[in-house]
C-alpha positions in Angstrom: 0.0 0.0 0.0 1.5 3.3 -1.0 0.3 5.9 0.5 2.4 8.7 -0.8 -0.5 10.5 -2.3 -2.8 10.1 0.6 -4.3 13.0 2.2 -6.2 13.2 5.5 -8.7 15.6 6.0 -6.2 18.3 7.8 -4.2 18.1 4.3 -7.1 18.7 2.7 -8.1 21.8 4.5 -4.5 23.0 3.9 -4.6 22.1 -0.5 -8.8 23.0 -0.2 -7.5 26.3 -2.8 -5.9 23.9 -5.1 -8.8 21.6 -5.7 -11.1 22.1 -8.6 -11.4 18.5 -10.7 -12.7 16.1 -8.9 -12.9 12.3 -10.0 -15.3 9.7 -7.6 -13.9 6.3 -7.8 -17.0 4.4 -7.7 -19.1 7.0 -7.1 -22.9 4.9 -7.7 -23.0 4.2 -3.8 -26.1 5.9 -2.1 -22.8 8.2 0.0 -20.2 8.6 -2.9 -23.0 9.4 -5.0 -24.7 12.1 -3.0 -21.1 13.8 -2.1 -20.3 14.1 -5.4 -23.3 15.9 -6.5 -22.9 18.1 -3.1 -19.5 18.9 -4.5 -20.7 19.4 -8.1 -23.4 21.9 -6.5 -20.7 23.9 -4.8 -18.6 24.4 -7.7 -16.7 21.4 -8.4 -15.8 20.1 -11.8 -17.1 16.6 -10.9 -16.8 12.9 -12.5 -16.9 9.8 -11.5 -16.4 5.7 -12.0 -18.5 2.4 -11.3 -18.0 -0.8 -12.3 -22.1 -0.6 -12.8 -24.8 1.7 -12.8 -27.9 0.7 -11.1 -31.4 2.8 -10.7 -32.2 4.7 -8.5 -28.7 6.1 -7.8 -27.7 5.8 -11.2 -30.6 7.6 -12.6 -29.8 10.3 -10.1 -26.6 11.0 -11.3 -27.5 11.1 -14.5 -30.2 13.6 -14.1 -27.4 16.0 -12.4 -25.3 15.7 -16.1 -22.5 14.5 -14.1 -20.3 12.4 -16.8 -20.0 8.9 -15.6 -17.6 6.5 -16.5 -17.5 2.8 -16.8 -13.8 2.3 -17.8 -11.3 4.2 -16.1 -7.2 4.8 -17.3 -4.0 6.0 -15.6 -4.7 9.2 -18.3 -8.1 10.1 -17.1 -7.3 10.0 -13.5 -4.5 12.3 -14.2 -7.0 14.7 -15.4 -8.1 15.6 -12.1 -7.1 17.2 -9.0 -8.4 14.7 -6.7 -9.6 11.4 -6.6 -12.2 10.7 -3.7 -12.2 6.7 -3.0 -15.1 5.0 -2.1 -14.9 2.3 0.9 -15.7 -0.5 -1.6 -12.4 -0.5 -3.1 -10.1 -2.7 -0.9 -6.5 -2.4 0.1 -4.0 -4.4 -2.5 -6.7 -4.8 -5.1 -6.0 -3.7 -8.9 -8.0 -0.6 -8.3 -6.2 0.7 -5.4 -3.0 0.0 -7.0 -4.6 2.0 -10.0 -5.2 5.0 -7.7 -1.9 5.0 -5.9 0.3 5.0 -9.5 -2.0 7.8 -10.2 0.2 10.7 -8.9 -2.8 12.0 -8.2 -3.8 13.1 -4.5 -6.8 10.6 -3.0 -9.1 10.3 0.1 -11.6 9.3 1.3 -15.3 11.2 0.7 -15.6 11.7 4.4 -12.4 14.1 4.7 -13.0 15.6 1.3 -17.2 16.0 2.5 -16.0 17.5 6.2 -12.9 19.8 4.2 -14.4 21.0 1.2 -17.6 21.5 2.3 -18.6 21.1 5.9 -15.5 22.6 7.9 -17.5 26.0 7.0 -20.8 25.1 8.6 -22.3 24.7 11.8 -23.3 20.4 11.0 -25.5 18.3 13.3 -24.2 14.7 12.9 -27.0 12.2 12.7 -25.9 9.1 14.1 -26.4 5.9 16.1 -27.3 2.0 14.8 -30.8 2.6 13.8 -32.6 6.0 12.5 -30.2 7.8 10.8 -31.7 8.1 7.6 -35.2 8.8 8.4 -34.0 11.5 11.5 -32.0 13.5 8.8 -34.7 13.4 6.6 -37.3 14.7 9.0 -34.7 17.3 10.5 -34.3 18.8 7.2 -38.2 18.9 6.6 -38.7 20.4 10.3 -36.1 23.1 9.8 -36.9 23.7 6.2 -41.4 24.7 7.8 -39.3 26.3 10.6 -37.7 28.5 7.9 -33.8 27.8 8.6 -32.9 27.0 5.2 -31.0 23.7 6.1 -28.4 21.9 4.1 -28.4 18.1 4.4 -26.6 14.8 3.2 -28.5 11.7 3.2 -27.3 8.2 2.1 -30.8 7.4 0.4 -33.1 8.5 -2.8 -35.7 11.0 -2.1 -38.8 11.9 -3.7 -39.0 15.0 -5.8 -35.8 16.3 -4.2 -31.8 15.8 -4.1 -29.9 13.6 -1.2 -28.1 16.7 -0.7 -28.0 20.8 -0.5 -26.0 23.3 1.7 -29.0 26.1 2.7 -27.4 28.7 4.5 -29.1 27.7 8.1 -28.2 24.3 9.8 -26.4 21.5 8.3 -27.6 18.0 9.1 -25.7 15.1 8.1 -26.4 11.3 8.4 -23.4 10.1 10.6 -22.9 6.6 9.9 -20.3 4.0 11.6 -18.8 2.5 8.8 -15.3 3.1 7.6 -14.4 5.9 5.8 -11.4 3.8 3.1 -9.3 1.3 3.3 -6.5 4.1 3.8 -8.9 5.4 6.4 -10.1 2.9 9.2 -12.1 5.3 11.0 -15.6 5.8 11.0 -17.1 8.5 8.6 -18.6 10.8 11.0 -15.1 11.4 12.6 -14.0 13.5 9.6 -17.7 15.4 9.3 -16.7 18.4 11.3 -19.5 18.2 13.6 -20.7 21.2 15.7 -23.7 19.2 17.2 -24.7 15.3 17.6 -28.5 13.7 17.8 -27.5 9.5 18.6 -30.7 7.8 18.2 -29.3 4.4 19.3 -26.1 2.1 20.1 -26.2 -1.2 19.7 -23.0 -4.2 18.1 -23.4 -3.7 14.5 -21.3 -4.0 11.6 -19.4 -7.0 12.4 -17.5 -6.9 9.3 -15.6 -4.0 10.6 -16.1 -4.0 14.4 -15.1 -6.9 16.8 -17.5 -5.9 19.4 -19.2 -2.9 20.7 -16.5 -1.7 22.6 -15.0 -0.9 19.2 -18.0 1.3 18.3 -17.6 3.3 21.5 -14.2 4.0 21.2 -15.1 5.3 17.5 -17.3 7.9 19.6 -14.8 8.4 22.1 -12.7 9.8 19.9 -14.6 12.2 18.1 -17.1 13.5 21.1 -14.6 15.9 22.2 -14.4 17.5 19.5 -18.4 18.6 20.0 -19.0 21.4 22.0 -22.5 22.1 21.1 -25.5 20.0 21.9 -25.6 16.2 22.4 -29.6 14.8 22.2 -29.3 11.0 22.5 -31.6 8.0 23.5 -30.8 6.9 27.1 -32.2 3.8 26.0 -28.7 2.1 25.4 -26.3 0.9 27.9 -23.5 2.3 25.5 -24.8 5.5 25.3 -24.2 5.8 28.9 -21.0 4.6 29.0 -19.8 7.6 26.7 -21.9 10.0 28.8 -19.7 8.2 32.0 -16.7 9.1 30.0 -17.2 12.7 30.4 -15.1 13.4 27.5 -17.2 16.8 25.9 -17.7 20.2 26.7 -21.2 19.4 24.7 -24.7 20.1 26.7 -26.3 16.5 26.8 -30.1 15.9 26.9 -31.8 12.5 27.4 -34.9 11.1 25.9 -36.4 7.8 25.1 -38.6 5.6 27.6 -35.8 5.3 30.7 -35.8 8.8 31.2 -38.1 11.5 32.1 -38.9 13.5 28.8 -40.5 10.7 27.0 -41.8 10.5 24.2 -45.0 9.1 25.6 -47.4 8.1 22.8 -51.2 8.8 24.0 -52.7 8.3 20.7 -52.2 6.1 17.2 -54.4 5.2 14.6 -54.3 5.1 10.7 -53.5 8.6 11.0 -51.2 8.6 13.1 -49.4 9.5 16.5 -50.5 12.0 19.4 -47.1 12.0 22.0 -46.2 13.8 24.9 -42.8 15.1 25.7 -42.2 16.6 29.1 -39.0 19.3 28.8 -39.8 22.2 30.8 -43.1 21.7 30.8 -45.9 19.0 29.0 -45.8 20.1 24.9 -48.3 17.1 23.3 -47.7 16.8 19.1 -49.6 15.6 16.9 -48.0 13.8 13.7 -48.9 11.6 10.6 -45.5 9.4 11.5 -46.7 5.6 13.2 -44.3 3.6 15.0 -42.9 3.9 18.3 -39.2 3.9 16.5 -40.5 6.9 14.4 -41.4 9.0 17.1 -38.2 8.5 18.8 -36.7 9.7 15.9 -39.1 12.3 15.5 -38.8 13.1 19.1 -35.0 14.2 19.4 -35.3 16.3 15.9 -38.1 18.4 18.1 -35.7 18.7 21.2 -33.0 19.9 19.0 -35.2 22.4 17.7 -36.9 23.3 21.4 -32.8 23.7 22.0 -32.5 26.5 19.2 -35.4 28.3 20.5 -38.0 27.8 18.3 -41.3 27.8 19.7 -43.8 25.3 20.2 -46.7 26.4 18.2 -44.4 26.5 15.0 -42.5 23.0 16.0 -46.2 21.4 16.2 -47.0 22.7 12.9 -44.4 21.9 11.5 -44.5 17.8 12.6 -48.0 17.4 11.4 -47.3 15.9 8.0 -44.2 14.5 7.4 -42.6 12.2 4.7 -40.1 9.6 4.6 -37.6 8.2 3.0 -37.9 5.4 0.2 -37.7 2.0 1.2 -38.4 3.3 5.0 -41.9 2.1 5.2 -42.6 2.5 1.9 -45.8 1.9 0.3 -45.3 0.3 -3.4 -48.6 -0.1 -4.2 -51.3 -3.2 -4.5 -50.3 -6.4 -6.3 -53.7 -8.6 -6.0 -55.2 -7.4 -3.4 -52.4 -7.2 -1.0 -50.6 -3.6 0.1 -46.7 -3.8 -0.8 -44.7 -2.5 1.7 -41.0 -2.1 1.3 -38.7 -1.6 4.5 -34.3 -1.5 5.0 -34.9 -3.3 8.5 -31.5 -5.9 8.7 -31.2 -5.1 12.1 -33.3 -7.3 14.8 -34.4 -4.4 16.7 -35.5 -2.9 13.4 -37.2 -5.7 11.9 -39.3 -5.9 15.7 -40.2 -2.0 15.1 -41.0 -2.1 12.0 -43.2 -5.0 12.0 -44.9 -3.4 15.3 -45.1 -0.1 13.3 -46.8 -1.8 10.3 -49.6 -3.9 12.5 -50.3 -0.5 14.8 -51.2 1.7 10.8 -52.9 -1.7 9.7 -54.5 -3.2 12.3 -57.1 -5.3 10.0 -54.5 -6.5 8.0 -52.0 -10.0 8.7 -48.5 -9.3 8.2 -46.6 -11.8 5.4 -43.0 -10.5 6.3 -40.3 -11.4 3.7 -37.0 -10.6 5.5 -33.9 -11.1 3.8 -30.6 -10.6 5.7 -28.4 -9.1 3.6 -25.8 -7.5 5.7 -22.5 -9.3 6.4 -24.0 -9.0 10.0 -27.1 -10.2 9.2 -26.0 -13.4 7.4 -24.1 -14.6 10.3 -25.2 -15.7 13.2 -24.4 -13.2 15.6 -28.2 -12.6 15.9 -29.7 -16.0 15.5 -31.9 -16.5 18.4 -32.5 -12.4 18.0 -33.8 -12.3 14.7 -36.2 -15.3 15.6 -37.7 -13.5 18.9 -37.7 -9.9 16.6 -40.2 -11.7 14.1 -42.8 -12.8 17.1 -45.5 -10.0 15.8 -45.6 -11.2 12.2 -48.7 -13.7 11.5 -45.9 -16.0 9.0 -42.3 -15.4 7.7 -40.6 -16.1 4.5 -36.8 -16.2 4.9 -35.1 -15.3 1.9 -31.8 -17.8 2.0 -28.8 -15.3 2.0 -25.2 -15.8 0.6 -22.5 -16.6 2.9 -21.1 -14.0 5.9 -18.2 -12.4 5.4 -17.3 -11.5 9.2 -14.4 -14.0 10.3 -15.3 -14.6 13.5 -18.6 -15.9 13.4 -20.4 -18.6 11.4 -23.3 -18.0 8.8 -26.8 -17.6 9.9 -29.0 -21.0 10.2 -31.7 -20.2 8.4 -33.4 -23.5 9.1 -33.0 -23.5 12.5 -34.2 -19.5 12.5 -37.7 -21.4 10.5 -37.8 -23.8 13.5 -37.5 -21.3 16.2 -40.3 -19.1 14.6 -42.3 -22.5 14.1 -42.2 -23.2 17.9 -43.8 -19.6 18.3 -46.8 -20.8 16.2 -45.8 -19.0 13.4 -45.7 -20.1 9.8 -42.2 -19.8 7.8 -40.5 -21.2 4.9 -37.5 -20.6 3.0 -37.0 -18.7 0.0 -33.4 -19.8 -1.9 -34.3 -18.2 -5.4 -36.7 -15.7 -7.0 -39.0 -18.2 -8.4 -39.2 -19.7 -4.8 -39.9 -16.2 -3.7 -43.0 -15.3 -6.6 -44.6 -18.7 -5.5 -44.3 -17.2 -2.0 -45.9 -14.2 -2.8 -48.6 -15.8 -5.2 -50.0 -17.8 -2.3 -49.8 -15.3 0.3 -51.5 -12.2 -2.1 -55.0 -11.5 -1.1 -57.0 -8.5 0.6 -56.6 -9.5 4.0 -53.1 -9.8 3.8 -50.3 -6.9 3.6 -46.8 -7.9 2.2 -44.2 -6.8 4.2 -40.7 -7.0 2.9 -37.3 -6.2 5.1 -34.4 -5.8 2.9 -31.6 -3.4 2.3 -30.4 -5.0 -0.7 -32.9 -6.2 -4.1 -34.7 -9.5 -2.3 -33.0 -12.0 -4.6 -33.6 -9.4 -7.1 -37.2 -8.7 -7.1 -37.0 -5.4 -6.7 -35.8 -5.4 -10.6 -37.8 -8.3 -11.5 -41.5 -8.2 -13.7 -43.0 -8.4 -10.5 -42.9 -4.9 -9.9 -44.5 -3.9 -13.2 -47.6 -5.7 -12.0 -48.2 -3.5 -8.5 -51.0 -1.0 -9.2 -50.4 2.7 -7.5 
């Protein structure tokens, strides 16, 4: 590995004058590609490189006129005065090789995000296991009805808008664990500049990357004294407290979450959704379209933040009322015979347990076919066997989509036949799904009125996300 050319986010900050031409090295990622059309909207003379283009980041890119590149030579990277490495490409591989015989200067998009573009804003890092996405979403809706004009990054495709502006109030920034290159072990949301932290959750995770969770809390550790603003975080978590214990930040911390005394506490839910209660200086009830305890969580410490910035009730209550979220978070598809299609990224137990409780409380009428394929290198292994089984106990049957072997080393791959058993034993119905035409059978004898199709999945479900199938749900 020759890192001659390498340059950390301080090095950045100190050749940020020299920087125009920018080249993403596989830049159709839901992070690489947002960052470079954030850089591209401040200025940038921006290209990048996959090895495929796939809807609907793809389609986003191309709708920003970004030129996109399947091939890529030592000439063309030469062309440019940076090239920002995605965390795909490993150490010692062709492409890395490729990058480093370049000449050029490279890092990683979470230094060239937090120099180029963040170090000049106040940022609120969005972070934590679960929540991330849909939190930075509904920050940036909240502060957009509260006027602030904010800037955002989200790793996701919205509707009708980009992943990513800078507005010249708040910046709000999903903060996510992973690491940031292979040149670059650290977590992403270490090189974000962040003024301000909301951490919805802290949970093991990521076991591709992270022995235990001890190794996520020193990731924290070492970026929380560099916050001096405001912490809002879910006391929820043993881990969360152990960093508060650490007293490590100059940063004015505020609990919430059902082990502490500010709530939320939900009074209300139907179709329509939520009425809570959140008890700060005094009782402020809300009212807000959002189901799902999970999602007023989230929803919760976006509102505290705000409270914390002095914006007043009447306008945070008006501005909750009628929120969206993002796709694949919830996400209605449409009707395929009968049944409503709903599309969810739960791969977490905890966030397949919410979910499905989310789904049941909006459709109470309605039995819940869950499709859950683990997809994450987590996921596939068996870290969480007997966890996944006990987070599926509110689903009336289970199809387990077979995944492809774990890559973590130190565990083995999920069971999926003893995870059928264990759900069994509950009284449950399940099967296994190996291959798509396994999975249509499973939806063609599960389709009907009284049924609702639930599907948790962060990847394409054995592809039927790109299959016919979808051609044949009616909006």
């Amino acid at each position: 590995m020759d890192l001659t050319n390498y340059l950390s986010k301080n090095q950045l900050l100190g050749e940020k004058h020299k920087i125009q031409k920018v080249f993403f090295f596989r830049v159709c990622g839901t992070g690489m590609g947002t960052a470079a059309i954030l850089l591209k909207n401040a200025g940038y003379d921006v290209e990048g490189y996959d090895l495929e283009f796939s809807p609907p980041m793809s389609t986003y890119l191309e709708s920003t006129n970004i030129p996109l590149h399947t091939e890529y030579t030592t000439e063309l990277l030469q062309k440019f005065d940076l090239i920002v490495t995605g965390n795909v490409v490993r150490k010692d591989c062709d492409d890395a090789h490729a990058i480093e015989e370049s000449g050029v200067p490279f890092a990683s998009f979470p230094s060239t995000l937090g120099a180029l573009i963040l170090d000049d804003l106040e940022v609120v890092g969005i972070a934590g296991t679960h929540g991330k996405t849909t939190t930075t979403y509904l920050a940036m809706q909240i502060y957009e009805k509260l006027g602030n004009d904010p800037g955002y990054f989200i790793g996701g495709v919205l509707e009708g808008r980009d992943s990513g502006r800078i507005g010249s109030g708040k910046f709000f920034i999903e903060s996510d664990e992973y690491d940031s290159a292979y040149f670059e072990k650290v977590s992403k949301f270490r090189k974000y500049s962040l003024n301000h932290m909301i951490l919805t959750s802290l949970e093991f995770d990521h076991a591709d990357i992270f022995q235990n969770l001890d190794d996520i809390i020193a990731e924290f550790t070492e970026t929380l004294p560099e916050i001096s603003g405001e912490i809002i975080t879910n006391n929820e978590f043993s881990a969360v407290k152990k960093l508060y214990n650490k007293n490590i930040t100059s940063a004015q911390w505020t609990f919430y979450g059902n082990k502490s005394g500010v709530g939320p506490i939900v009074l209300e839910t139907s179709k329509q959704g939520t009425k809570f209660q959140l008890n700060l200086d005094k009782e402020y009830i809300f009212d807000t379209n959002l189901t799902g305890y999970h999602n007023i969580l989230n929803l919760s410490s976006v509102i505290i933040f705000a409270m914390k910035n002095r914006f007043s009730f009447d306008k945070i209550s008006d501005a909750v009322k009628n929120l969206k979220m993002v796709k694949r978070r919830q996400e209605n598809r449409g009707i395929y015979k009968g049944s409503i299609i709903i599309d969810d990224f739960a791969h977490h137990p905890r966030a397949v347990e919410m979910t499905i409780e989310a789904i049941k409380q909006k459709y109470p009428d309605k039995k819940i076919i869950t499709f859950m394929e683990p997809r994450s290198a987590t996921a596939r292994s068996n870290i969480f066997q007997n966890e996944f089984a006990a987070s599926l106990k509110q689903a009336d049957k289970v199809i387990v989509v077979q995944p492809i072997p774990t890559t973590v080393k130190f565990a083995n791959d999920l069971d999926t036949e003893k995870l059928v058993n264990d759900i069994e034993k509950m009284n449950i119905p399940a099967k296994i799904a190996r291959e798509l035409p396994e999975l249509l059978i499973e939806i063609e004898n599960n389709v009907g009125i009284e049924n609702l199709l639930l599907f948790l999945s962060n990847a394409q479900c054995l592809g039927l996300w790109k299959s016919e199938f979808t051609n044949n749900i009616e909006n």
